[in-house]
N, C-alpha and C positions, 0 to 999 in steps of 0.2 A: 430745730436744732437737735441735732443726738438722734436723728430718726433711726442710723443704724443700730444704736444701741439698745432702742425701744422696740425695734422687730426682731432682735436676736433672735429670738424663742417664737417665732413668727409662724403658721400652720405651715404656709409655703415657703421653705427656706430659700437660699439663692440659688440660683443654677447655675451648674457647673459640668463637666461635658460627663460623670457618672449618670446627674439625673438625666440628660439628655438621651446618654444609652439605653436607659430605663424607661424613656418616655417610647422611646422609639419601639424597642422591645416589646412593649404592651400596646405597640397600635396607639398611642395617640397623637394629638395634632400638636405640632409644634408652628409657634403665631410667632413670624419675624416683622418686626417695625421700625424702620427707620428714624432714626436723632438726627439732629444737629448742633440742640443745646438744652441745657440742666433745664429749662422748664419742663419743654415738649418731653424730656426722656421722664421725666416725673410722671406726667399724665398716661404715657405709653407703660410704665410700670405702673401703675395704679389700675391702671385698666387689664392687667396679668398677660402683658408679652412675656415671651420667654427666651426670645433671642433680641436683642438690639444692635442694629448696623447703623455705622459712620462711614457712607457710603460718600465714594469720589464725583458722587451724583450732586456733592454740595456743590461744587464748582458752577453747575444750571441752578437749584434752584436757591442756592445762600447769594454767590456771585455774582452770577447777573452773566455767565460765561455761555459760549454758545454748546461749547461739550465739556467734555470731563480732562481733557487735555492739559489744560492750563493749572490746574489743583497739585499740590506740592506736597511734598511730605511733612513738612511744618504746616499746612494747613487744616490735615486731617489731624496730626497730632493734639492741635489746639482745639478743633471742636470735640474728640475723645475724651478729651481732658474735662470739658464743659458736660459732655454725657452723662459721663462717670460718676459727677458730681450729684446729679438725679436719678440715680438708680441705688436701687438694693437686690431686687430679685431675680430681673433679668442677666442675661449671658451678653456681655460686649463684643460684636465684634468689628473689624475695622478693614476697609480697602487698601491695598497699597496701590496709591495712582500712578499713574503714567510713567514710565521708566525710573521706578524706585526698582526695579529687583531683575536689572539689565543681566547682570551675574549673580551666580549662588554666596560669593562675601558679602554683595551690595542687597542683597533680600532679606539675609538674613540678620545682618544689623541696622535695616531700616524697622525689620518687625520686630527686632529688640527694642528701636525708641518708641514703638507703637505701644509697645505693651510696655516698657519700662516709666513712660514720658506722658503717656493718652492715658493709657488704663484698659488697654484693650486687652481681651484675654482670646481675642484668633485673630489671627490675617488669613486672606485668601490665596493660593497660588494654587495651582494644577498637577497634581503627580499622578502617576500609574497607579491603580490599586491593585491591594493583593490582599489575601486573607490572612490574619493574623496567627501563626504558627500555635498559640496558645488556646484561643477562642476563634475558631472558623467562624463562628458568627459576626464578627465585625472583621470590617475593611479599614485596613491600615495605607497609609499612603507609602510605594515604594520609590522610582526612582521618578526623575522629575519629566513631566509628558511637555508642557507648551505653557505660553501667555499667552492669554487672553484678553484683547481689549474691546471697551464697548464704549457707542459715540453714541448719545441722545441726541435728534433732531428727525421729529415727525415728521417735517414737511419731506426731506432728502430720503427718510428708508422707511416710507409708509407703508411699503409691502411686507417689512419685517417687524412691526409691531413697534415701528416708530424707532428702533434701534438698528446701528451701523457695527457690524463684527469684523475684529481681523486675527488672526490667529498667527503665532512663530511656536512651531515644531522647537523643539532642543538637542541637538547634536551631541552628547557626552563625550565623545572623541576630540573635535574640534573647539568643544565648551561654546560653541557657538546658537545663536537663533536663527533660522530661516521663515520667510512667509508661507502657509499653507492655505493653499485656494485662492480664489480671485474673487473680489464684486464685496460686498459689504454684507451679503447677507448667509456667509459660508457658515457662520457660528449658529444662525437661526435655528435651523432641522435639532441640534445637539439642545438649546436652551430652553424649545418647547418642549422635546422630551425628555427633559430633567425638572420641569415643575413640579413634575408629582410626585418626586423622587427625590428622599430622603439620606444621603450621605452623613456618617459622624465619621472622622477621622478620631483613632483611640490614641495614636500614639506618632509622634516627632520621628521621621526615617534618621538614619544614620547616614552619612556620605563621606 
């Protein structure tokens, strides 16, 4: 009980996206591990992650689902909540699943329940980058690029590392999404080469 209050004064404090800037800055490794509830995320902060995701991947392996499709946004809500509860030092962050963030109203107040209701402190979505008018060293997120979705099932996209990709471009004109490319494995080439590649977004764009 009271563990936050016993690690206040803790060597490693909590992370938060300044220390993240600073990790990154000086080259070092930043360790992501996936939660799904207060034990596992206990053990994963004990053991010094520094990022933790509440990934729409619970839907396979909490569920019993075949992909990530069926996972709601009251369901991630609810194991963030459960995260949150076993962390102190890691950085939370959370998926929005499957047509939570169809339009810029409906993303944006689905990642206010995330973080208001979970305890998350990032969601994910896709913008353009650009460099930060202030500090050219960091990449700030500008206007919004596409959604990305990803379908687990080894057996069906074995060629792509067991994952199934589809991409919608976004139109700012028509406010609209369109499909970009065809076949399941159009996102592949983009996600192998961003494993090794470190993005912090510093700052929330304005629209």
């Amino acid at each position: 009980m009271y563990t936050h209050l016993q690690e206040r004064y803790a060597e490693r404090p909590p992370v938060n996206i300044s220390v993240l800037n600073k990790m990154k800055a000086e080259g070092q490794k930043i360790a992501c591990l996936t939660a799904y509830d207060a034990s596992y995320a206990a053990l994963v902060d004990e053991a010094g992650a520094d990022l933790v995701l509440v990934g729409d991947s619970l839907g396979m392996v909490i569920q019993g689902h075949a992909t990530t499709v069926p996972v709601t946004l009251e369901d991630v809500i609810y194991h963030c909540k459960a995260v949150s509860r076993g962390l102190y030092r890691p950085f939370l962050m959370a998926d929005m699943p499957f047509m939570t963030y169809a339009s810029r109203e409906q993303a944006l107040n689905n990642a206010v329940r995330l973080m208001q209701e979970g305890g998350a402190k990032m969601v994910k979505i896709h913008w353009n980058g650009k460099k930060h008018p202030d500090f050219p060293a960091a990449t700030i997120p500008d206007s919004l690029h596409d959604l990305d979705t990803m379908v687990k099932d080894s057996r069906r996209f074995a060629a792509t590392g067991g994952w199934g990709y589809g991409q919608f471009n976004y139109d700012a004109a028509s406010d609209n999404f369109t499909p970009l490319g065809t076949g399941s494995g159009c996102g592949f080439a983009c996600h192998t080469k961003a494993a090794s590649v470190d993005y912090v977004f510093t700052r929330y764009p304005k629209r």
